[in-house]
N, C-alpha and C positions, 0 to 999 in steps of 0.2 A: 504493500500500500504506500511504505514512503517512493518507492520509485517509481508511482505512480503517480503521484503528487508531485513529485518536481519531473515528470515529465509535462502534466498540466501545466507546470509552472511555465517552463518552454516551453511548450503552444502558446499560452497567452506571450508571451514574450516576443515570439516571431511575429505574431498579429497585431502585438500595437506597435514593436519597432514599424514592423514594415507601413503601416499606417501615417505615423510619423513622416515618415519616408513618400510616401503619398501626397500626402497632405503639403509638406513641402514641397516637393515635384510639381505638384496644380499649382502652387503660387508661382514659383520659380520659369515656370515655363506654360505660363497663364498665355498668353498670345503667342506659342510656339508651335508649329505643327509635329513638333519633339516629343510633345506630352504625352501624346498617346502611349510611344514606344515606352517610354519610359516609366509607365505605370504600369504598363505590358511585361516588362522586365521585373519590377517591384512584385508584381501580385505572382507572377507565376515562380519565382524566387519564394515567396509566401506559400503557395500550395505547394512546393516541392520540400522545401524544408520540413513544411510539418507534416509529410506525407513519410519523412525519413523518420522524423522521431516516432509515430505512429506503427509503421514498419516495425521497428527497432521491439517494440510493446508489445507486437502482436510474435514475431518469431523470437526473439531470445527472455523479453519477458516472460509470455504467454501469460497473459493478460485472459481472463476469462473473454467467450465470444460474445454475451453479452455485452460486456464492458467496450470491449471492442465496437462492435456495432453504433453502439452509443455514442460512442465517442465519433465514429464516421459520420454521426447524422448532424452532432453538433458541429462538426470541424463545417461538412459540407455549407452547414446555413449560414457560418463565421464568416468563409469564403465568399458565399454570396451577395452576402450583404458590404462587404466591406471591396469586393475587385474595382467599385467603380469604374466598369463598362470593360477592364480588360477579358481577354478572351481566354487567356493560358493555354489555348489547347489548339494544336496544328490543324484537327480533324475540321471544329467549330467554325477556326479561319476560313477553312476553304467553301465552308457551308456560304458562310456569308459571301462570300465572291459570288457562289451561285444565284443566292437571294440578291446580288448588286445592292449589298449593304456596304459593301468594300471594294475599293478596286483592286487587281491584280499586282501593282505593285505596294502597295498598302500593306496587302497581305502577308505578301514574300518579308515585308517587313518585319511585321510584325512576328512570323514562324521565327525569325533570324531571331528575335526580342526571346521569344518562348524557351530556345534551344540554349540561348546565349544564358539564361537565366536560370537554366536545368541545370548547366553544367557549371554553374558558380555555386548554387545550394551541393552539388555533388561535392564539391570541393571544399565547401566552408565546414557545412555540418561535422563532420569527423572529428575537426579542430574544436566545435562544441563539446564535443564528446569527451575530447582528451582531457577536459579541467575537471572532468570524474565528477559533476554534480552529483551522480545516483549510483548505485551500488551497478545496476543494470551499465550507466556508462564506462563504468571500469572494465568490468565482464567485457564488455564487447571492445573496450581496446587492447585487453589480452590477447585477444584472438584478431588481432590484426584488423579490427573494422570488418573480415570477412562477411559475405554474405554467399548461399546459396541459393541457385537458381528456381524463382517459385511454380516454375512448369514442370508440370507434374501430371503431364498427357503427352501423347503424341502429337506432334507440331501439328496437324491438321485439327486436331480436335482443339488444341490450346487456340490455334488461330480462330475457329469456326466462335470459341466463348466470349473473345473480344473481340470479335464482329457481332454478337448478337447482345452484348455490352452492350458498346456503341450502338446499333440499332435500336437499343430501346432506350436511352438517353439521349440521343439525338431525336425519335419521334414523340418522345414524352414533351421534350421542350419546345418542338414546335408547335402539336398542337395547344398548347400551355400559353401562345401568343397571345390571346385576350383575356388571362384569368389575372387576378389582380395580383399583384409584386410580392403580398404579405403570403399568399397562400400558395402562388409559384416557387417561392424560393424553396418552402420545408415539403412540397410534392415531390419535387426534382430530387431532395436531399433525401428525401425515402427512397426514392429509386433506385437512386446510388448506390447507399445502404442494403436495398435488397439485393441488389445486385453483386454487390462485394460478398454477400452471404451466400450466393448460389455459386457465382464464380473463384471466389476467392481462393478452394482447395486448387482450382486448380493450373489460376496463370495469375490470382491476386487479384486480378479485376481491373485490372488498370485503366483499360481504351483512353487510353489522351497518351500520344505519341513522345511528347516533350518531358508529360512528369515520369512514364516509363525507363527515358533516355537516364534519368535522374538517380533512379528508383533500382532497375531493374537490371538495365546494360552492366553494372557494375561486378554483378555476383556471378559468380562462376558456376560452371556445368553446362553451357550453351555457346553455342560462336556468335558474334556479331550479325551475322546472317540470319540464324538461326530466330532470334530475340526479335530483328527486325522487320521477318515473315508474323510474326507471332504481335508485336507491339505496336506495328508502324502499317505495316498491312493490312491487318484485320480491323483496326476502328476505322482506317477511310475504307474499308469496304464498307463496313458496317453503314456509317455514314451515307456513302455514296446508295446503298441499298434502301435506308430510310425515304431518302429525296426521291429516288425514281418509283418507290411504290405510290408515298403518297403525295407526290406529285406529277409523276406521269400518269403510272398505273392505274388505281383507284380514279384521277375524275378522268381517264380513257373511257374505264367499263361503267363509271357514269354518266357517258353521255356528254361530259364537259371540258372543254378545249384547253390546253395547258398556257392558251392566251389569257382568256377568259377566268383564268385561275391563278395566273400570276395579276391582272390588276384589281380581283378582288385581294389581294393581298397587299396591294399598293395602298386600295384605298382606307384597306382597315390600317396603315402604318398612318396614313394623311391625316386621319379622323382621329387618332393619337395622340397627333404632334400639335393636332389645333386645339 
């Protein structure tokens, strides 16, 4: 329980630094079109860090699953409410290039912000680690910071469960477009949560390409190759599979033109913003 509590402690610690960090950023670069990037880098730096200490809780603690669970539902709605508008996630990016929420080079951007900001929390956190706060942080600088590989199926099958992640993360929060902010953010965070509970034995559940890169790429027992058939493949399939059902598919066999169904989506954004 104490190394549970000052792991609490670091969570809350990553989320108001990086906040801070936010919050300066939007002043600092208040009339910049840098801001974005830049929040983009802070927030996904946020979700990756504390997706290590969480990690850390669930394999070498062994944290009940419960507890676990819990703890993904409150990080998720932490996360939500606090990214201010960044994306963290390569898959999400490229959604919105299709939605022409974003443009192509926007995007590329911002994926470059996501990766860039994976592989700085891969790099810091360790160094958290080594001032031994918690019994648990000691234990795991014993053992070299190691980590084992959480795939735990054959690559096809690990790939097939973060494409069907992703798939149902990506169509939960689109149709989730008109439900109000308060009740969207904790439906998504149950998703998630259920979803880390179905998947989780057996590739952790990851589907977001960048916090994987973070997270996962690091631990041994898989090739680079391998990881990124499994982590980088399967949620933009996933992804890519959500948008063509239900936005090709589905208003196909209803009857309704995939013209006709991108400007009712325009004009529910228009009617929004007024």
């Amino acid at each position: 329980m104490a190394d549970l509590g000052i792991s609490l402690s670091l969570l809350a610690g990553i989320v108001l630094l990086s906040d801070v960090m936010r919050r300066t950023a939007a002043k600092l670069f208040a009339k910049s079109d840098y801001r974005v990037y830049v929040l983009e880098i802070i927030s996904t730096f946020q979700l990756c860090a504390c997706t290590h200490e969480l990690k850390l809780l669930g394999e070498v603690g062994r944290v009940d699953l419960q507890i676990g669970l819990t703890l993904t539902y409150l990080i998720s709605v932490v996360h939500a409410l606090t990214f201010r508008g960044a994306i963290c996630n390569p898959s999400g990016t490229l959604e919105n290039v299709y939605r022409r929420r974003l443009t192509g080079r926007c995007a590329v951007a911002r994926i470059v912000c996501q990766f860039v900001a994976a592989f700085v929390a891969r790099c810091v956190v360790p160094y958290v680690w080594t001032l031994g706060l918690s019994d648990l942080h000691v234990r795991h600088k014993l053992f070299g910071f190691k980590c084992i590989s959480p795939i735990n199926a054959p690559l096809l099958k690990a790939t097939a469960v973060e494409l069907g992640c992703a798939f149902a993360v990506h169509s939960a929060a689109t149709h989730m477009q008109e439900v109000d902010d308060k009740y969207k953010i904790h439906a998504i965070a149950a998703v998630i949560t259920t979803l880390v509970y179905a998947g989780g034995s057996v590739t952790g559940a990851v589907f977001n390409p960048a916090l994987a890169f973070s997270t996962q790429f690091p631990c041994s027992g898989n090739t680079f190759t391998e990881y990124s058939l499994v982590y980088w493949l399967g949620p933009l399939l996933g992804m890519s599979g959500s948008v063509l059902l239900f936005d090709r598919v589905i208003p196909s066999l209803a009857g309704k033109s995939v013209h006709q169904n991108g400007l009712n989506y325009n004009a529910v954004n228009d009617k929004k913003k007024n």
